[in-house]
C-alpha positions, 0 to 999 in steps of 0.5 A: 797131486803128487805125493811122496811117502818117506818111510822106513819099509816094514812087514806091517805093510803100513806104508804101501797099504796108505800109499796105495789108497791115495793112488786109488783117489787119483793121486800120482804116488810114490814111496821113498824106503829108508830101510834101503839105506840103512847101511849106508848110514852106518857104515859110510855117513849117518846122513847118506839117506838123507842125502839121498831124500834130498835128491828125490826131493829134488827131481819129483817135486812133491806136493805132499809128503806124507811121513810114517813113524817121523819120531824114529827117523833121523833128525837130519832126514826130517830137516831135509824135508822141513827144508823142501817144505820151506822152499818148494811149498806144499804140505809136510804131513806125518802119522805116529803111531807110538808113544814117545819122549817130548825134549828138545830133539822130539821138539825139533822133530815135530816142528817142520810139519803142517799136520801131525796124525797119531793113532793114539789118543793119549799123544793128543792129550798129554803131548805138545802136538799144537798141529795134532789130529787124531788117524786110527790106523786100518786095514787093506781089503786088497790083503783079502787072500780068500783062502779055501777050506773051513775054518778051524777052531784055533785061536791065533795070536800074531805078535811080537813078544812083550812082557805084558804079552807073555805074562797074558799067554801064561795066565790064560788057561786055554791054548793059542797058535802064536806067531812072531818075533821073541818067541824063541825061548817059549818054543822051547819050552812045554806049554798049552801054546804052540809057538812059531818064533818068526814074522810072518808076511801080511798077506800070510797073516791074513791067510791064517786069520781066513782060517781061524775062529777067532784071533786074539789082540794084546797091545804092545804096552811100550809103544800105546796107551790107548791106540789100536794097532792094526790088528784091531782091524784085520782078523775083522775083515777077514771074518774072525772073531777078534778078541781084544783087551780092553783099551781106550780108543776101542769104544770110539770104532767098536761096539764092543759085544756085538762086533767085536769082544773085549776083555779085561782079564784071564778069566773074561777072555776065557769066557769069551773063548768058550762062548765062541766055540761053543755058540756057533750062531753068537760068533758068526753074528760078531765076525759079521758084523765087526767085518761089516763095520771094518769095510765101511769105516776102517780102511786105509781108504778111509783113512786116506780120504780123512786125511785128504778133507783135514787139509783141503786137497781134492781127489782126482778121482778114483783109479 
């Protein structure tokens, strides 16, 4: 079958890592990068990417087009698809990963679409999503990087800067390494912390959670409620203790306690620090088993193969 991935391209690698499992069931895949044409939209016409969908539309004729992040795209690039799907047939899919505003236009949005995912149970509840399903999102065992030598006793945490994030960082009492975006003026400033005000390539991500103790997870309080982002996953397959707040839909893939920790506040999070540097036996049996649980339930693969059962479509074997 073929599939058409639309997506505006990013570091989190979300896109490539879904199309790459659907490839890996057999399906002839192919990724349309909105980010590439970003310019072109401000600068010569709004609708030059969508012109361009158009035109892709046209010459591959896809029996699936599976969208990522549909709320932030353009209304007249989910129209063009919404047209494709009304001429040509086949399945209009999308996967939201963020909370949003229903009204009129988010509404226009939404309609065109067979099946709408989202990664965050909250959207089920409390959003007009009558085509709605639940898709946690993954992690990609091909990231792997193996990186040689122990691992040191850091604790990481790699994410863009939030309030809620911030505030966290400066109420704890034990020191983090923290890597992306927003960090600057912290870089600047005397801490406990070491601040690396940039993003980092996923594969490099992995590199350095392949390195570590344990990784810490905060969520991005503007964009989920209950969701989980992929941080819930990668710092476990990469063999770290993953220390994350608590947050809703963690129960649904997690026990906590025994494969991953969760905390609630300053002083629980430091306690599970301190447990974890000074119980070697206690982490080593949490990183193997959220590891063992992320391999057999957590992949994109996974997660492709969910998607493939809820609308009936076949794989043609794995490549």
């Amino acid at each position: 079958m073929k599939v058409l991935f639309v997506a505006r391209c990013d570091y989190s690698m979300l896109t490539e890592c879904m199309a790459n499992a659907f490839a890996q069931l057999g399906h002839d895949v192919s990724v349309f990068d909105l980010k590439k044409y970003r310019w072109c939209d401000k600068h010569i016409t709004t609708t030059f990417s969508a012109g361009r969908l158009a035109a892709c539309l046209r010459r591959s004729k896809p029996a699936m087009i599976f969208v990522v992040a549909p709320m932030f795209l353009p209304l007249a690039t989910i129209a063009v698809m919404g047209d494709y799907r009304r001429r040509q047939g086949g399945v209009l899919a999308g996967w939201i990963g963020d909370v949003f505003t229903h009204n009129e236009e988010s509404a226009a949005k939404i309609s065109p679409f067979d099946r709408l995912y989202v990664s965050d149970t909250y959207l089920l509840s409390h959003m007009a999503l009558d085509q709605g399903a639940y898709l946690p999102l993954a992690t990609d065992p091909a990231l792997i990087a193996r990186a040689p030598g122990a691992r040191t006793s850091d604790c990481l945490f790699i994410a863009s800067r939030t309030d809620n994030r911030s505030r966290f960082l400066g109420e704890i009492n034990r020191p983090v390494k923290v890597f992306g975006p927003g960090w600057r003026a912290q870089a600047r400033t005397p801490s406990m912390h070491q601040y690396y005000p940039h993003a980092l390539p996923l594969r490099r991500v992995f590199e350095l959670y392949e390195r570590s103790a344990m990784v810490l997870n905060l969520k991005n309080e503007a964009h989920v409620v209950n969701g989980l982002n992929q941080r819930s996953f990668d710092p476990c397959l990469a063999g770290a203790v993953l220390l994350h707040d608590y947050i809703a839909d963690l129960e649904l893939h997690f026990d906590p306690g025994r494969e991953i920790i969760v905390f609630r506040d300053a002083a629980e999070f430091e306690v599970a620090y301190d447990r974890v540097l000074g119980d070697a036996s206690f982490a080593r049996r949490v990183a193997e088993a959220g590891q063992r649980r992320v391999r057999a339930c957590h992949t994109f693969q996974h997660r492709a193969q969910h998607v493939l059962q809820d609308l009936h479509i076949k794989g043609e074997g794995p490549r």
